[in-house]
C-alpha positions, 0 to 999 in steps of 0.5 A: 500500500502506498501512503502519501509521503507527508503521512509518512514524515509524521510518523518518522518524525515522532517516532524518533521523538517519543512514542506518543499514546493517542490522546484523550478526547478531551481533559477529564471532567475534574481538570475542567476547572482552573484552579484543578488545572493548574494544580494538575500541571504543577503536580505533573511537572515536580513529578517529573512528568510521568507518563506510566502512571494513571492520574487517577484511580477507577478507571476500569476500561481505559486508563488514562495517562497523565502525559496523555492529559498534559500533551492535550492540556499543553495543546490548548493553553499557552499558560502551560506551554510557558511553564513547560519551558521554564521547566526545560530550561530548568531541567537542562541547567541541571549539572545532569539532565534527566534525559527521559524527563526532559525528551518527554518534555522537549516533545510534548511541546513540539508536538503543539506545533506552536510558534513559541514551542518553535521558538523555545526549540531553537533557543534552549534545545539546540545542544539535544540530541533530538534536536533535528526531530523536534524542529521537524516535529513543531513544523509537523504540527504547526497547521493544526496548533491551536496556540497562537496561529496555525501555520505560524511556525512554518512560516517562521521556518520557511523564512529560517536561515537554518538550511534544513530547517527551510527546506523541511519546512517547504517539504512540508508545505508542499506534501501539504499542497499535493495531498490535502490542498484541496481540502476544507481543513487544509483551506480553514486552517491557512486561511486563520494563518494568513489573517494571524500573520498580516491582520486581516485577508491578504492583498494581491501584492501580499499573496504573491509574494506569501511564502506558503502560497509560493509552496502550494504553487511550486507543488500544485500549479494547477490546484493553486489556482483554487486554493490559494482564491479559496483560503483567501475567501475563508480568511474574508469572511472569517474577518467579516465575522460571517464564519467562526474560525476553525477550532 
C-alpha cells in the first residue's frame, strides 16, 4: 500500500521523538476547572512528568495517562506551554539532565506545533540530541496548533536561515499542497494563518509574494489556482465575522 509521503514524515518524525499514546478526547471532567488545572500541571511537572502512571484511580476500561492529559492540556493553553519551558530550561541547567524527563518534555511541546514551542526549540534545545526531530516535529504540527496561529511556525521556518530547517519546512508545505490542498481543513486552517500573520485577508501584492502560497504553487500549479482564491475567501469572511474560525 502506498501512503502519501507527508503521512509518512509524521510518523518518522515522532517516532524518533517519543512514542506518543493517542490522546484523550478531551481533559477529564475534574481538570475542567482552573484552579484543578493548574494544580494538575504543577503536580505533573515536580513529578517529573510521568507518563506510566494513571492520574487517577477507577478507571476500569481505559486508563488514562497523565502525559496523555498534559500533551492535550499543553495543546490548548499557552499558560502551560510557558511553564513547560521554564521547566526545560530548568531541567537542562541541571549539572545532569534527566534525559527521559526532559525528551518527554522537549516533545510534548513540539508536538503543539506552536510558534513559541518553535521558538523555545531553537533557543534552549539546540545542544539535544533530538534536536533535528523536534524542529521537524513543531513544523509537523504547526497547521493544526491551536496556540497562537496555525501555520505560524512554518512560516517562521520557511523564512529560517537554518538550511534544513527551510527546506523541511517547504517539504512540508508542499506534501501539504499535493495531498490535502484541496481540502476544507487544509483551506480553514491557512486561511486563520494568513489573517494571524498580516491582520486581516491578504492583498494581491501580499499573496504573491506569501511564502506558503509560493509552496502550494511550486507543488500544485494547477490546484493553486483554487486554493490559494479559496483560503483567501475563508480568511474574508472569517474577518467579516460571517464564519467562526476553525477550532
Amino acid at each position: 500500500m502506498h501512503f502519501p509521503k507527508c503521512i509518512l514524515l509524521t510518523v518518522v518524525v515522532f517516532s524518533t521523538l517519543i512514542k506518543v499514546r493517542a490522546q484523550p478526547p478531551g481533559a477529564p471532567d475534574h481538570l475542567r476547572e482552573e484552579g484543578s488545572l493548574r494544580r494538575f500541571v504543577r503536580d505533573y511537572l515536580a513529578a517529573g512528568a510521568p507518563i506510566s502512571k494513571p492520574i487517577w484511580p477507577g478507571t476500569p476500561e481505559v486508563v488514562v495517562q497523565p502525559g496523555d492529559v498534559f500533551g492535550y492540556i499543553l495543546a490548548r493553553h499557552e499558560w502551560v506551554q510557558e511553564a513547560t519551558i521554564e521547566e526545560i530550561i530548568r531541567l537542562s541547567a541541571l549539572p545532569n539532565p534527566p534525559a527521559p524527563q526532559l525528551l518527554q518534555l522537549a516533545a510534548a511541546l513540539a508536538h503543539t506545533g506552536s510558534v513559541r514551542a518553535f521558538e523555545a526549540i531553537q533557543q534552549h534545545l539546540r545542544a539535544h540530541p533530538k534536536y533535528v526531530p523536534l524542529v521537524k516535529g513543531c513544523l509537523v504540527g504547526s497547521n493544526q496548533a491551536r496556540v497562537g496561529a496555525p501555520f505560524g511556525a512554518l512560516y517562521l521556518g520557511l523564512q529560517s536561515d537554518v538550511l534544513f530547517i527551510r527546506d523541511f519546512a517547504r517539504e512540508r508545505v508542499q506534501e501539504m499542497a499535493r495531498f490535502a490542498g484541496a481540502t476544507e481543513q487544509f483551506q480553514h486552517e491557512w486561511a486563520n494563518g494568513l489573517l494571524a500573520r498580516y491582520g486581516r485577508p491578504p492583498t494581491d501584492a501580499e499573496i504573491l509574494a506569501d511564502p506558503v502560497a509560493e509552496e502550494v504553487r511550486l507543488a500544485n500549479p494547477g490546484l493553486s489556482l483554487s486554493i490559494i482564491p479559496r483560503a483567501r475567501e475563508l480568511a474574508r469572511e472569517a474577518a467579516e465575522g460571517a464564519r467562526p474560525a476553525k477550532p
